[in-house]
N, C-alpha and C positions, 0 to 999 in steps of 0.2 A: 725166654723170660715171659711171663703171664703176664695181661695186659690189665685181669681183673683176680679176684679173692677168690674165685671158685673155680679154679684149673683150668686143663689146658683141654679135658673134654668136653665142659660145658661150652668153653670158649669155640670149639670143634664143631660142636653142634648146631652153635647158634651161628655159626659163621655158612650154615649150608644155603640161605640166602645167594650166594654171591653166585650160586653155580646158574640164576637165571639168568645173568648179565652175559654167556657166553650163548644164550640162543639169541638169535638179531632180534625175532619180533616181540619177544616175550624178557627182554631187557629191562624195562618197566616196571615188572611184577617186582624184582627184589626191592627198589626203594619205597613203592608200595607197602610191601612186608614191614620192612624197618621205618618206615613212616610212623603206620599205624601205632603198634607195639612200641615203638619209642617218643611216640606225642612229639613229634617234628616234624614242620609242616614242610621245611627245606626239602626233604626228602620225596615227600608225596607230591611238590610242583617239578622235583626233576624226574621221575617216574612221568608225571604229563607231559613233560615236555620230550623225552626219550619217545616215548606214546606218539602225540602226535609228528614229530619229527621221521619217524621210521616209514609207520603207516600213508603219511602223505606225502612223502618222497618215493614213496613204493607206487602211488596210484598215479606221482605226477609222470613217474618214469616212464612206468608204458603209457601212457599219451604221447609223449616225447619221443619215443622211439620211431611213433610212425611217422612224425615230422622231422625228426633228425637224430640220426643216432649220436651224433656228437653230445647233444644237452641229455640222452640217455645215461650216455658213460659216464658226465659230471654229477648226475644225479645218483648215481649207483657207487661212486667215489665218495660224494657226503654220507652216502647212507653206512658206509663201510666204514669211515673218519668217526661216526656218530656212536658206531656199534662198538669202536675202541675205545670211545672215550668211554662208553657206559662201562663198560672193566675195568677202567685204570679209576672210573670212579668209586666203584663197587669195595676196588683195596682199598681208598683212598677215606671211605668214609667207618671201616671195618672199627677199629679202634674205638672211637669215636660211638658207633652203637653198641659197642661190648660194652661200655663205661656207662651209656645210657641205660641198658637195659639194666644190669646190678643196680642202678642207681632206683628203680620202678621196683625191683624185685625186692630190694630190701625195706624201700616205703611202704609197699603192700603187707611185708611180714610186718614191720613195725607199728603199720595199722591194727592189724589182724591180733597182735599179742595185746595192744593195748585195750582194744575192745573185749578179749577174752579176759584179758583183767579185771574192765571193769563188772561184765557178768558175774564173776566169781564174788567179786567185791559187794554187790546187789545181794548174792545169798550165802555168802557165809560172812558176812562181814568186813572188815579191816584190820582182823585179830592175826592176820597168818600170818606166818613168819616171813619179813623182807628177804626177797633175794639182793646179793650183794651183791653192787655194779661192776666189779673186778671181773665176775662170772658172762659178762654181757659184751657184745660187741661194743662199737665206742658210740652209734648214733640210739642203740636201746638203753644203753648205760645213762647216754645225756638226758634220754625221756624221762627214766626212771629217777633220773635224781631229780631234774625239775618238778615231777608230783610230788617228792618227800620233803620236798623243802620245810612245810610248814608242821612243825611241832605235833606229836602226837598227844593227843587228852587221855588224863590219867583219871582216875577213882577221884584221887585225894585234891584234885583242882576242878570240880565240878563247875559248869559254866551257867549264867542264867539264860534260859532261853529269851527271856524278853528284852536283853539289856547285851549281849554278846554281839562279837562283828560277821558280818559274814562270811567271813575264811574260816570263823569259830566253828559255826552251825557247818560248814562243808568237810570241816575236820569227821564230825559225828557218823559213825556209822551207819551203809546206806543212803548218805546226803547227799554231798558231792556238790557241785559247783552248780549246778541249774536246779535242783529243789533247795539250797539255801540262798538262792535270789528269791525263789516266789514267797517263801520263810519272810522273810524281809520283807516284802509286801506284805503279804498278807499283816503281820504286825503292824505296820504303818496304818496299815486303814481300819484295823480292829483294836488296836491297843495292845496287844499281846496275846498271847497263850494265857489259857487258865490252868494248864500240866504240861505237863510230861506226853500223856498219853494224848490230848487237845492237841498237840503240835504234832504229834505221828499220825492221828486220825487225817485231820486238814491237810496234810501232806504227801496222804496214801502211800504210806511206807509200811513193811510190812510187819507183821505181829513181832516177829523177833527181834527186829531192830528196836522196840520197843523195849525192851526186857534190855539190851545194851544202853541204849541212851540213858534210862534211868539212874544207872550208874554212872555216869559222868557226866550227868546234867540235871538241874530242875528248874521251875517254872513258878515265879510267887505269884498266886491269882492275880487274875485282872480283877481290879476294881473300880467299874462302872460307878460314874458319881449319881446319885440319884439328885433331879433336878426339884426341886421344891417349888409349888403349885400356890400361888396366890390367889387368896380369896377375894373375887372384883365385886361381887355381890355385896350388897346393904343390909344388916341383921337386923332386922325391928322388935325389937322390943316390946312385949305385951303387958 
């Protein structure tokens, strides 16, 4: 029976780790391995403690030896005790990093597609056709439904830029969730867009996305109130 989703070879392969646990000094190196690679520190304090246990039961023994071989023997019986339990460790903790690594392996791919996503999305838009989460594993399937949550912008329900929320402004083509917070700022402390084009400009999106937004959004100028200027001066009369 498979312990993880991707066979009994890959599981074969990554399981070649265990074969350092059968040299005595170099027992260490495999929780090392699986330390690392598995972002568990459990692993890389028993690798040090394997480490120093071996190597300093090796150096106290021959000192011991010349004083007594009896504390030799005992020392060379720990070291032997130590080097079996690093094997019976080795199976023990086998499972256990199968499941961790798939667990890294498939958050890396999950990173990786969503990021390619979003490039795609930067230059051609938000117009491609959804892939359908049935076609997807079930931790890319859940990513991809949580981005579709929020209702797609049609022609025929055009949004105002100056007056829409900002889930509206991240709907738009190109925008996305960190250029329609500074969208929002930036309105707050200027009053608005005066277009279309004023809010692609300010926002450094690119020429195309321009030519999309227009179509499912516009912009009623801003209109700056002109302040009226009182005359403090005295007219004389001639």
């Amino acid at each position: 029976m498979n312990i993880t989703n991707r066979g009994k070879k890959w599981e074969l392969l990554n399981s070649l780790w265990i074969l350092w646990s059968f040299t005595l000094l170099l027992a260490c190196v495999g929780f090392f391995w699986i330390g690392g690679r598995a972002g568990k520190r459990k692993w890389i304090l028993s690798g040090l403690i394997y480490l120093v246990t071996n190597f300093g039961l090796i150096l106290v023994s021959e000192r011991l030896e010349a004083i007594n071989g009896l504390f030799s023997d005992m020392a060379t019986v720990i070291i032997c005790c130590g080097w079996f339990a690093a094997i019976v460790h080795s199976f023990m903790s086998r499972k256990e990093y199968l499941l961790r690594r798939e667990a890294v392996i498939d958050l890396k791919e999950a990173t990786r597609d969503a990021y390619r996503d979003e490039i795609r999305g930067d230059y051609f838009g938000n117009n491609e056709k959804p892939v359908p989460a049935s076609s997807l594993p079930a931790d890319k399937a859940a990513a991809l439904s949580a981005s579709q949550t929020a209702p797609a912008i049609t022609p025929e329900q055009k949004i105002d830029l100056n007056l829409c929320s900002e889930q509206e402004l991240a709907n738009l083509p190109g925008v996305g969730v960190a250029l329609a917070k500074k969208a929002v700022e930036m309105r707050t402390q200027t009053g608005g867009f005066a277009s279309v084009q004023d809010f692609c400009e300010r926002i450094n999106l690119m020429p195309h996305f321009a030519v999309q937004i227009e179509a499912l959004a516009f912009a009623v100028p801003v209109q700056t109130p002109v302040s009226s200027q009182e005359d403090t001066g005295r007219v004389v009369d001639i």
